[in-house]
C-alpha positions in Angstrom: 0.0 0.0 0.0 1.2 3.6 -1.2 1.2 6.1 1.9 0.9 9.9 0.8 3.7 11.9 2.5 1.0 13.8 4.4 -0.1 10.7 5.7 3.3 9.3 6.7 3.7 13.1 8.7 0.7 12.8 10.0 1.8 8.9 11.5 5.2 10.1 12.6 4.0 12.9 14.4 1.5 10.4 16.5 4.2 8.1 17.0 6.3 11.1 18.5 3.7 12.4 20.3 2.9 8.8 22.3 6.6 8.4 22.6 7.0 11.4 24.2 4.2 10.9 26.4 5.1 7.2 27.2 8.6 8.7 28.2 7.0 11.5 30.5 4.7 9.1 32.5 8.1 6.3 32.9 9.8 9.6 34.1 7.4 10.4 36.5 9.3 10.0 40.0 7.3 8.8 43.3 7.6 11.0 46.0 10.6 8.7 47.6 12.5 9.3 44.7 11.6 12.8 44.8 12.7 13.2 47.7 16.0 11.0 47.3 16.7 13.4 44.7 16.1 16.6 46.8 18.3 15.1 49.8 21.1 15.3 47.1 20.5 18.4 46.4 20.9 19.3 49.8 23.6 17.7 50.5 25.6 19.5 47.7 24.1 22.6 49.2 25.2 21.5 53.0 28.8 20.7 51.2 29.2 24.0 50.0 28.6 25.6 53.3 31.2 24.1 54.6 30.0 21.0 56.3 31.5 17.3 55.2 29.9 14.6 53.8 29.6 12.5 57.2 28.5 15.8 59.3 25.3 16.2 56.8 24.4 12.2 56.7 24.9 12.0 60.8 22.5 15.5 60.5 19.6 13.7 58.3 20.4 10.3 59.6 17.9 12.5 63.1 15.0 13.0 61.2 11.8 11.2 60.0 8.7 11.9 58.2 5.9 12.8 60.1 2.6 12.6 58.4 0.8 14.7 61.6 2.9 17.9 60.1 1.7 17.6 56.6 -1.8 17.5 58.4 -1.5 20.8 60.5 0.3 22.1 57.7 -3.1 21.4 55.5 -5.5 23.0 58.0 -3.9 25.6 60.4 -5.9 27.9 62.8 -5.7 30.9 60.8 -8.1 28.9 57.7 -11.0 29.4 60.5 -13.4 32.7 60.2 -12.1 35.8 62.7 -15.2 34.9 65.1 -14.0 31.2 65.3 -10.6 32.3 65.7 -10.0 35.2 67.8 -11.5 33.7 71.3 -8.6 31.1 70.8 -5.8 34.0 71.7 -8.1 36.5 73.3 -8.7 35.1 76.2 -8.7 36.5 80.3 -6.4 33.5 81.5 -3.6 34.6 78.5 -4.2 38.3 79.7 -3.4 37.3 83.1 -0.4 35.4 82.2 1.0 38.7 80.0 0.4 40.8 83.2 2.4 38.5 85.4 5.1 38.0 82.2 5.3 41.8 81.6 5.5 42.4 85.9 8.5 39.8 86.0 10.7 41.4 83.4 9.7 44.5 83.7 13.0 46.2 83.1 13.5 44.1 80.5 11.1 44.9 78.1 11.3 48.8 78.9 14.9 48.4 77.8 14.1 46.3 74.8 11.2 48.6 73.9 13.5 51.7 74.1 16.7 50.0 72.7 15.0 48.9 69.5 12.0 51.5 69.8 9.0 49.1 69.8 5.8 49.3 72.0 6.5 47.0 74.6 2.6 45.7 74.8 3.3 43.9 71.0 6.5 42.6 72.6 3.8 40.7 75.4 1.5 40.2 73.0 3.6 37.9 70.6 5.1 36.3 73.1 1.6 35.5 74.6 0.1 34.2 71.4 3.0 32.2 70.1 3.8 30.2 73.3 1.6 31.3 76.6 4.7 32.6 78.0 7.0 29.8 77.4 3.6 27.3 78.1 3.8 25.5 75.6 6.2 26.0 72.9 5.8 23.3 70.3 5.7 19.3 70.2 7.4 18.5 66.7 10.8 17.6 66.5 12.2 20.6 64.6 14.4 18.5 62.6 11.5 15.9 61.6 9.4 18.9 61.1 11.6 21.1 58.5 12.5 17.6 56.7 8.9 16.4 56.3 8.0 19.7 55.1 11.2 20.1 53.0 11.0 16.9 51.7 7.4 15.9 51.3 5.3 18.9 51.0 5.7 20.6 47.3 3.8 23.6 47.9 6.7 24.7 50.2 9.5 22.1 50.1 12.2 25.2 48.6 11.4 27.3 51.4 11.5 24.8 54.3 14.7 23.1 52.9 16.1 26.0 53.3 15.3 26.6 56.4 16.7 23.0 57.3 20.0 23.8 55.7 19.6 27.0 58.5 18.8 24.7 61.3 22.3 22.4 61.1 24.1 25.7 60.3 22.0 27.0 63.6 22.5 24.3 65.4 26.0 24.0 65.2 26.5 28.0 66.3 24.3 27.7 68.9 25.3 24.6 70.2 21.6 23.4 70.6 20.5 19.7 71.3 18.9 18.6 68.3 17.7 15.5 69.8 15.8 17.5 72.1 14.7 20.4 70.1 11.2 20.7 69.8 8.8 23.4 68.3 5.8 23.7 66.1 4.6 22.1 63.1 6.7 24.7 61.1 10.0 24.5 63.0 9.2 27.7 65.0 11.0 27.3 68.4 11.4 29.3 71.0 9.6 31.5 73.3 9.0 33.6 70.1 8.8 30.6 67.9 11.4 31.9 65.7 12.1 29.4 62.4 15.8 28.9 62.1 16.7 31.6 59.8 15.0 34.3 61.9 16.9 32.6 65.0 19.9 33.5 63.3 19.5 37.2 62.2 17.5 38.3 64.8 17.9 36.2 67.8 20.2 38.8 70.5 22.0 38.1 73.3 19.7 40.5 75.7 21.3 39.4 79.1 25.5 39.3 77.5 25.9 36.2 78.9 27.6 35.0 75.6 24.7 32.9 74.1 21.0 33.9 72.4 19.4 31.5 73.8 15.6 31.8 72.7 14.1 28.3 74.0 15.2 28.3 78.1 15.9 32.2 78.4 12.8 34.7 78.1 15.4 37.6 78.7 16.8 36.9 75.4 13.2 36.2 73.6 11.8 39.1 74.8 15.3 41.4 72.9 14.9 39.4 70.1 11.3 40.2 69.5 11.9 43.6 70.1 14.9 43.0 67.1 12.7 41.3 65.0 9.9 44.3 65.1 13.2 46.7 64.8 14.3 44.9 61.6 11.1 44.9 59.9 9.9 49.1 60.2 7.9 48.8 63.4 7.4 52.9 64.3 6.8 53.3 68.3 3.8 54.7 69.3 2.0 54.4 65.6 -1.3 53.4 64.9 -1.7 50.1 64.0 -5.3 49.4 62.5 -8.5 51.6 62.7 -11.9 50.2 62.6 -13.9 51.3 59.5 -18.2 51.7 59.2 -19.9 51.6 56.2 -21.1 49.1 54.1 -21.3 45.4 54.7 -20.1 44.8 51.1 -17.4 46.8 49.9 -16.8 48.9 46.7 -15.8 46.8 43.4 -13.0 49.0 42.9 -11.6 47.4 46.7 -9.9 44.1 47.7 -9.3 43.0 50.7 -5.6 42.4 51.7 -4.4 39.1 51.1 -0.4 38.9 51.9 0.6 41.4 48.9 3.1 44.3 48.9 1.4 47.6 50.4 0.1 49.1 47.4 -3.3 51.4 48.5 -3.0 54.1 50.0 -5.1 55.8 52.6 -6.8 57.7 50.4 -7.6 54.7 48.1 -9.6 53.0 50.8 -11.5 55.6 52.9 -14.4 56.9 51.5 -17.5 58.7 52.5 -19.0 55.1 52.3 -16.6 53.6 54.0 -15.0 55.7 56.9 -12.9 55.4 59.9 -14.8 54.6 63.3 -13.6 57.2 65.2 -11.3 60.2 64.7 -7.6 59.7 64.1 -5.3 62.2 62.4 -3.7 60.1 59.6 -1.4 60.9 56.7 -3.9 59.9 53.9 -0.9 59.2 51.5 0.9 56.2 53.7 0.3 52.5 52.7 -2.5 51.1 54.0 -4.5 47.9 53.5 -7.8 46.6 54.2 -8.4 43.8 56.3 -11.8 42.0 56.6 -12.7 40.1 59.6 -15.6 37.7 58.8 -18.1 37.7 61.7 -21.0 34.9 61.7 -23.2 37.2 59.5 -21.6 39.6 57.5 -17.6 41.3 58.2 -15.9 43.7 59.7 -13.2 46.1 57.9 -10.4 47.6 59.2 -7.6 50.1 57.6 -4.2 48.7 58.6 -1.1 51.1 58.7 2.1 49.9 58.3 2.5 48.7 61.9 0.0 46.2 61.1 1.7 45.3 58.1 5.1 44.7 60.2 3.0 42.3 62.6 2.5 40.3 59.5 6.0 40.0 58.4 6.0 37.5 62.0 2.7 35.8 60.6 1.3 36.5 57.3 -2.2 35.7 58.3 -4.1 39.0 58.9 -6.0 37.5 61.6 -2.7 36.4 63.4 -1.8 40.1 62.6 -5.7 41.5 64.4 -5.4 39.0 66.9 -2.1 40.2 68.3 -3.0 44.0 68.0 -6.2 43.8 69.7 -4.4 41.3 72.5 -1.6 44.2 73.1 -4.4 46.7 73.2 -5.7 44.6 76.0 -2.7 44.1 78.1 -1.6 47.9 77.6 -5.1 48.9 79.3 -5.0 46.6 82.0 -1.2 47.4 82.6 -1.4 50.4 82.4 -4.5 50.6 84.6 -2.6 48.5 87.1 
């Protein structure tokens, strides 16, 4: 049989096209081979830093998968509505704790707050919500943590490998016990729960006793929080986030905040629709955003300032960000009142 040579094309471009897709589906790696392939990866990376061959085997050799971090990774606290999620953190048993907290070191966080020019009630108030005062400060291995997530979770594995490679390099300068290290289902640790890479650049040595120790030493935790907020454009004695009234639905021209770069201003947002709650004299030009918080029927708006935006750079949620401005708002009254 004669084939016409637009036939014969027409066969040897099928016959590519299901060779190339047979060769993409044998290709396909499993998740252990993934992996396998990503440890190399890091072990090159590790190699480079200056660590040997054995030092980064030993260091992996520590961890295992744990499927119960890919689970809280999935569904964390801050997926919940504001109304199911604020009376977690605001609560009169943590405010009590941050009074006691903030009466112990006392001179502590007024020296933190003036060294690095932070409001000492967010210093409280992140220490409060992250760990109840050194309560409870995580149950995860770090190191099983940072390699499930590093490892196993796509979505994130660049970012958390990375923070792994931080966590031997940490670990090493720090002379931490691994085998004991625990934090959260992120590798946060600490009083602060500070991930490895924010242990290193911003964890100080607040009491110059020649270590910057976060996870036994709340002198330490509460300088480094102070750093952290210093680091990342916290102005003392700001405002931080405004109610708004108006509207229960917002303006098309308007989006809600959602982890973006500041790019409204003031200006953009406020409206005579949709107003600030009560009187504040504001620079209409700085960045703002605007934050919803969904109530059981309808939401809540508020115009957050840079400050609010900082508290986010610790937690990008903007509930984590609501919850610990309204909780320092809390603890300043009833300090101050005290």
């Amino acid at each position: 049989m004669k084939i016409s040579p637009k036939l014969l094309t027409s066969l040897l471009l099928a016959t590519l096209s299901f060779g190339a897709s047979a060769t993409t589906t044998s290709k396909a790696d499993s998740p252990d081979e993934t992996a396998a392939s990503l440890k190399s990866e890091f072990l090159q990376t590790q190699l480079a830093l200056g660590f040997t061959e054995q030092e980064v085997k030993s260091f992996l050799g520590k961890a295992k998968f744990d499927q119960g971090v890919i689970d809280a990774m999935t569904k964390p606290w801050e997926a919940k509505p504001w109304h199911q999620y604020y009376p977690i953190f605001l609560t009169e048993k943590r405010l009590n704790a941050g009074l006691e907290f903030w009466k112990k070191h006392e001179s502590t966080v007024n020296r933190a707050a003036k060294e690095f020019e932070v409001d000492p009630q967010i210093i409280i108030a992140i220490i409060g919500i992250e760990t109840f005062y050194g309560g409870y400060m995580g149950k995860y291995p770090v190191v099983d943590a940072l390699y499930t997530l590093g490892f196993y979770y796509p979505p994130r594995a660049t970012f958390f490998r990375k923070e792994l490679s931080n966590l031997q390099t940490l670990v090493k300068d720090e002379k931490l016990d691994l085998d004991n290290l625990n934090g959260s289902y992120a590798g946060a640790m600490g009083y602060g729960q500070f991930i490895p890479s924010s242990y290193r650049h911003y964890a100080v040595d607040f009491d110059n006793d020649g270590q910057r120790d976060l996870l036994n030493n709340p002198v330490d935790a509460v300088g480094s929080v102070a750093n952290y907020f210093h680091q990342h454009g916290w102005v003392a004695k700001a405002p931080v986030a405004i109610p708004l009234s108006g509207p229960t639905e917002l303006p098309s021209n308007l989006k809600v905040w959602e982890g973006e770069r500041l790019h409204y201003q003031v200006s953009d947002i406020l409206s005579p629709t949709l107003a600030l709650s009560e009187p504040v004299d504001l620079d209409i030009s700085q960045p703002a955003m605007l934050v919803e918080l969904k109530q059981e029927k309808d939401s809540d708006y508020w115009l957050g300032l840079n400050n609010f935006y900082v508290i986010t750079r610790y937690n990008r949620s903007p509930l984590y960000a609501m919850a610990v401005y309204q909780f320092s708002q809390e603890l300043k009254k009833a300090h101050d009142a005290s």
